[in-house]
C-alpha positions in Angstrom: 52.5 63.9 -6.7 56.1 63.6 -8.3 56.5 60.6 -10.5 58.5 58.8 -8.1 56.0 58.4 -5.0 53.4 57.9 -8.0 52.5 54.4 -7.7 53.7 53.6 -4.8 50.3 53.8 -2.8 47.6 51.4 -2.7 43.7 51.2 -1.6 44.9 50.9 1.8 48.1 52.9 1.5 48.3 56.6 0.3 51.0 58.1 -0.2 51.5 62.3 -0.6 54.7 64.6 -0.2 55.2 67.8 1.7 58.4 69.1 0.3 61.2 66.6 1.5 58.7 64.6 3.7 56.9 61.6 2.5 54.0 61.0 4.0 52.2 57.6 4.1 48.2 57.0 5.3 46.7 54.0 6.7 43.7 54.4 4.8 41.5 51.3 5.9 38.9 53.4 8.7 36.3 51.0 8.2 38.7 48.1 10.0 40.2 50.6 12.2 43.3 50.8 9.9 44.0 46.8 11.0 46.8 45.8 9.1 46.8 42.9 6.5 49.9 41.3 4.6 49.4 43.4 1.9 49.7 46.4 3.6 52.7 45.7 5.5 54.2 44.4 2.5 53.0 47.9 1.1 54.9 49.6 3.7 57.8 47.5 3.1 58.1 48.4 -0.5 57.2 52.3 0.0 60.0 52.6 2.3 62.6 50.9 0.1 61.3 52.7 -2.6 61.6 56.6 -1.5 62.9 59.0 -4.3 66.2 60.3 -2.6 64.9 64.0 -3.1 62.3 62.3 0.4 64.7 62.9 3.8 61.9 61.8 6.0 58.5 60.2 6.3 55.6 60.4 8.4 53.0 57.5 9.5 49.3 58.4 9.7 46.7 57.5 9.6 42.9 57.8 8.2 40.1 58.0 10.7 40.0 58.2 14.6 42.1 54.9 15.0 46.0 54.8 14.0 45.7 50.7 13.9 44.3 48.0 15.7 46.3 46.1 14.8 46.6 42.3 13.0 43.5 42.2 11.1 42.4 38.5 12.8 40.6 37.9 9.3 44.5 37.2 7.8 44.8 34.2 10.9 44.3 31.4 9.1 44.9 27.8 9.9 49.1 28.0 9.8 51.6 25.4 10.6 54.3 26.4 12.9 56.4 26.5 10.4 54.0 29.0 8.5 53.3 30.9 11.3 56.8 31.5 12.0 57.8 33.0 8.1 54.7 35.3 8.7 56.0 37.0 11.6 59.8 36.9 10.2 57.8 39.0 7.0 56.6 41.6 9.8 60.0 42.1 11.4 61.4 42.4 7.8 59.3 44.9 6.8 59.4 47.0 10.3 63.1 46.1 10.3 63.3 48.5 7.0 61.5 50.9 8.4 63.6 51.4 11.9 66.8 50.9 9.4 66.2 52.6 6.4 67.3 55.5 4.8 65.0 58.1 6.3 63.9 59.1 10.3 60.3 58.1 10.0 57.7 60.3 12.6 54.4 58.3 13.7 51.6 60.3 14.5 49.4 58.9 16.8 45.2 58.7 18.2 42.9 56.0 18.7 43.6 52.4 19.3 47.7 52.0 19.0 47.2 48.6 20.0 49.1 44.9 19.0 50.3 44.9 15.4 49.3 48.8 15.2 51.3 49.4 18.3 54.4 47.1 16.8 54.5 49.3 13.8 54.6 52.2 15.8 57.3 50.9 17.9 59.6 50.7 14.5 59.2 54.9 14.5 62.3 56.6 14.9 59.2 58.9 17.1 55.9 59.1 18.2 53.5 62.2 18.9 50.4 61.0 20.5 46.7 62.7 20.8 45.4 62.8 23.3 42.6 60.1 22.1 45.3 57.3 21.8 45.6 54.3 23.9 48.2 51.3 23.9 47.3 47.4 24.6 48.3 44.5 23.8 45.4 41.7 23.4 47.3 39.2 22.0 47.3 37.3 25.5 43.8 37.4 25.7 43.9 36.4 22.3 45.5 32.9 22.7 47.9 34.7 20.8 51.9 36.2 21.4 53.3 39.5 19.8 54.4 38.6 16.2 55.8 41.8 15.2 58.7 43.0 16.9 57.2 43.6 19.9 58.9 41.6 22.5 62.1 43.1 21.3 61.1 46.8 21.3 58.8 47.8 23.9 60.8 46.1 27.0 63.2 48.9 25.5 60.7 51.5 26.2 58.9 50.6 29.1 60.9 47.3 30.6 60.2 43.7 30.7 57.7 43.8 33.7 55.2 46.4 32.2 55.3 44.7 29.2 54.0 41.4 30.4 51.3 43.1 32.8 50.1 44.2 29.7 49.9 41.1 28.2 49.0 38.9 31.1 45.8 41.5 32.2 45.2 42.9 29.4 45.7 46.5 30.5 45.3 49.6 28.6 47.7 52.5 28.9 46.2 56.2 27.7 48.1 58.8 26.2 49.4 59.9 29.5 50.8 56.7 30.5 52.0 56.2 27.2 54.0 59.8 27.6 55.3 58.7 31.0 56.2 55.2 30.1 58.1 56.4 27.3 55.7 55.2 24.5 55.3 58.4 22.5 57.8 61.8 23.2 55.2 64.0 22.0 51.7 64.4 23.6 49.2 67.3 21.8 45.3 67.8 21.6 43.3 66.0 19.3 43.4 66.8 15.7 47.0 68.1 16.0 49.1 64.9 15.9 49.5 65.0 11.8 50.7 68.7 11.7 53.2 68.0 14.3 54.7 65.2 13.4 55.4 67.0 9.9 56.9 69.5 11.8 58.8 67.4 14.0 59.8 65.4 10.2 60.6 68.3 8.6 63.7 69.2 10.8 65.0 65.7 10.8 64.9 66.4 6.7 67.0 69.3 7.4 69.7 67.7 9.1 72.4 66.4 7.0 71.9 62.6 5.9 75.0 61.3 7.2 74.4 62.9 10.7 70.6 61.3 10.1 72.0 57.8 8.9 74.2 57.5 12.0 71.7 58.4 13.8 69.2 55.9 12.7 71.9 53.3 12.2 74.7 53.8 15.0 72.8 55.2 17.7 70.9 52.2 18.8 73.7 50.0 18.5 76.3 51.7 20.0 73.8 52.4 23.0 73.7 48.1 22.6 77.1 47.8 23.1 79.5 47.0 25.7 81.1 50.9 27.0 84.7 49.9 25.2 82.7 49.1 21.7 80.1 52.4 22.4 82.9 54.8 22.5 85.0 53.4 20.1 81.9 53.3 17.8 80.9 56.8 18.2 84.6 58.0 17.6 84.5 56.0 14.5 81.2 57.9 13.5 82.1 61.0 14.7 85.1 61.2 12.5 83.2 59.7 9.3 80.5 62.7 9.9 82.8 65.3 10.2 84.6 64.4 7.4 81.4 64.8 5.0 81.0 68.1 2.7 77.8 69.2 4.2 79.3 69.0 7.8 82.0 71.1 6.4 79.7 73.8 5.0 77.0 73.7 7.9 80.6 74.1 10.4 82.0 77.1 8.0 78.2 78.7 8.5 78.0 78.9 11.9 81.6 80.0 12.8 80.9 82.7 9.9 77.0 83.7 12.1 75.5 82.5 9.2 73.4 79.5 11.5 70.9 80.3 13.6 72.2 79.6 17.4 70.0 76.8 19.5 67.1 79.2 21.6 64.8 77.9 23.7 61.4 77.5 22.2 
């Protein structure tokens, strides 16, 4: 492992490298990878911390689960006050995952469910085996989505499905979750890691500025009111363009030197 990721792992985190792609473990199988504040805090920290030689990372996960989410061990009696700066330090740390540097791939089996399926959600994408399965207990819980949730999935799948979900309880299998919109990858079981490596190892090709607006513009200009969208992508356009790397890439494949797009 290159001094730079060394470190950066925990017990519950480990962290390896496959050329330009980081990739990071869940490594808690016993608890069904549940997530506790330190490792989303881990997460947080890994992520701001990538060498810049990384140009993507994948999410996986150790075991048959990907996470089941909040580990209900870390509920303790909170204020609201306290309750509320506890969900604010999940969206920060998801926040700097959707918004960092890299595209980050999740690839997922087992339980995807609350916090697991929150973390998921803050994937740039998801390739789901054919094992995994999405819920969202917290209403049966007493409790409401602290993560990021609300924000993201009603993206995905729309408000309604969303709160059937949470008002019944209902589980969604991997080939809901591919028609909903959940994951845009759907392979047999024991492939998911291999081809989200894959799938992250193209995104490392592409040049970072292309990857950055991507990651960064995208979303928001498909926010935005038509006038601010198009003005937004011209804006973006021109800026990526105008980089050095979009210059050579351009000269290759007017010179044949690019391979032309072929179906797979």
């Amino acid at each position: 492992m290159p001094d730079e990721l060394a470190g950066l792992g925990t017990e519950s985190l480990r962290v390896e490298r496959r050329g330009a792609v980081a990739i990071v473990t869940l490594a808690r199988p016993a608890k069904r990878n549940a997530l506790d504040d330190g490792m989303v805090l881990g997460l947080e920290r890994i992520v701001r911390s990538l060498p810049e030689e990384i140009r993507a990372l994948v999410l996986a996960a150790e075991g048959p689960h990907f996470c089941a989410g909040l580990d209900l061990a870390e509920l303790t009696e909170r204020d609201a006050a306290a309750g509320m700066m506890h969900s604010r330090m999940w969206h920060r740390a998801f926040h700097e995952i959707e918004f960092g540097r890299v595209p980050v791939v999740a690839a997922l089996k087992g339980a995807v469910i609350g916090g697991g399926l929150e973390l998921a959600l803050s994937a740039h994408l998801r390739v789901a085996e054919d094992s995994a399965f999405y819920a969202l207990p917290e209403g049966q819980r007493g409790i409401f989505v602290g993560g990021g949730a609300s924000v993201r999935l009603p993206r995905l799948i729309g408000v309604t499905r969303m709160r059937d979900m949470m008002l019944t309880g209902r589980v969604h299998d991997a080939d809901a979750g591919e028609r909903l919109g959940i994951s845009q990858y759907r392979v047999p079981a024991g492939e998911g890691l291999e081809t989200a490596i894959r799938l992250a190892e193209r995104a490392a090709g592409n040049a970072p500025l292309t990857n950055y607006a991507l990651i960064h513009a995208l979303p928001r200009i498909a926010e935005a009111d038509p006038a601010m969208g198009f003005l937004t992508e011209s804006l973006m356009a021109a800026v990526a363009q105008s980089d050095a790397e979009a210059k050579s890439r351009l000269a290759d494949f007017l010179a044949g030197r690019a391979a032309k797009v072929a179906k797979e």
